[in-house]
C-alpha positions in Angstrom: 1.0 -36.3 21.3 -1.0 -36.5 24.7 -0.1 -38.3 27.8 -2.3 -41.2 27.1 -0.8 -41.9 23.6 2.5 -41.5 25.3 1.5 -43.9 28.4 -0.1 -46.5 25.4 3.2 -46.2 23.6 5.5 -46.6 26.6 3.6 -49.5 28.1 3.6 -51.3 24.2 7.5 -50.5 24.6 7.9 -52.4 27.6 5.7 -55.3 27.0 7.6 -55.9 23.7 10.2 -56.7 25.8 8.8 -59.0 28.1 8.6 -62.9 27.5 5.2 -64.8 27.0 4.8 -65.6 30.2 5.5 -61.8 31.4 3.3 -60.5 29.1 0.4 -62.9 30.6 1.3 -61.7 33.9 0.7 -58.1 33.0 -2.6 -58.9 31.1 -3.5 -60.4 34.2 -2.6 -57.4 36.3 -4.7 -55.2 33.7 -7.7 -57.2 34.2 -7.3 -57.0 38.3 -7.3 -53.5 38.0 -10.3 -53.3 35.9 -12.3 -55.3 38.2 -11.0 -53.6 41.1 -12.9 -50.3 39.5 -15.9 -52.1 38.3 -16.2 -52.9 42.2 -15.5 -49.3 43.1 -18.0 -47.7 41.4 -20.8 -50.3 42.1 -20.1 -49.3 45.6 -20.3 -45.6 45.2 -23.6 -46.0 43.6 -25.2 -47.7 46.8 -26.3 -45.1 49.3 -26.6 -45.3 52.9 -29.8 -46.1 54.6 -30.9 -46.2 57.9 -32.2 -49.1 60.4 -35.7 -48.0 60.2 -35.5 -47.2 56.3 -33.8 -51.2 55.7 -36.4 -52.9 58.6 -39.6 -50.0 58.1 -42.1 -52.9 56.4 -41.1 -54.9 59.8 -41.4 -51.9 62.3 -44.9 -53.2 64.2 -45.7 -55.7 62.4 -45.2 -58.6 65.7 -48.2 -58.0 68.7 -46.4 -59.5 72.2 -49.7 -59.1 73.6 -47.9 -56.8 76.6 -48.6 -53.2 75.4 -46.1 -51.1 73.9 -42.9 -51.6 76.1 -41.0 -48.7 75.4 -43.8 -46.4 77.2 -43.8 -49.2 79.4 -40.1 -50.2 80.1 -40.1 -49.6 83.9 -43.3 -51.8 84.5 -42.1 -54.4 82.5 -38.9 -55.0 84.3 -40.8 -54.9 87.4 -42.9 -57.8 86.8 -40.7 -60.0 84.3 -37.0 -59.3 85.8 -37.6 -59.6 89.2 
């Protein structure tokens, strides 16, 4: 016999001992722990992106009308900051 037909027959065991109520309780459990590994491996599937991969259709798209500011940084703070 292999450990899962002796885990299935052991956990039949105990159930049979359990009253209605109990038994609901430990159905309920079951279904928990399903969901709590249907949740798991949906999370493994996603992957890790970066900033610019997630924002990349938005990187330039808005035109202050002040030149690019991060050749620019010192300039700007000069005139806007001060």
């Amino acid at each position: 016999m292999t450990l899962a037909n002796t885990h299935q027959q052991t956990i039949l065991e105990k159930l049979q001992t359990l009253n209605p109520q109990q038994q609901q309780q430990v159905i309920e459990f079951i279904e928990f722990l399903q969901l709590k590994a249907d949740k798991t491996a949906i999370h493994e599937e996603e992957r890790e992106i970066s900033a610019l991969e997630s924002a990349g259709d938005l990187v330039g798209c808005l035109d202050s009308g002040k030149g690019d500011l991060s050749l620019k940084k010192r300039e700007f703070k000069k005139k806007h900051l001060v």
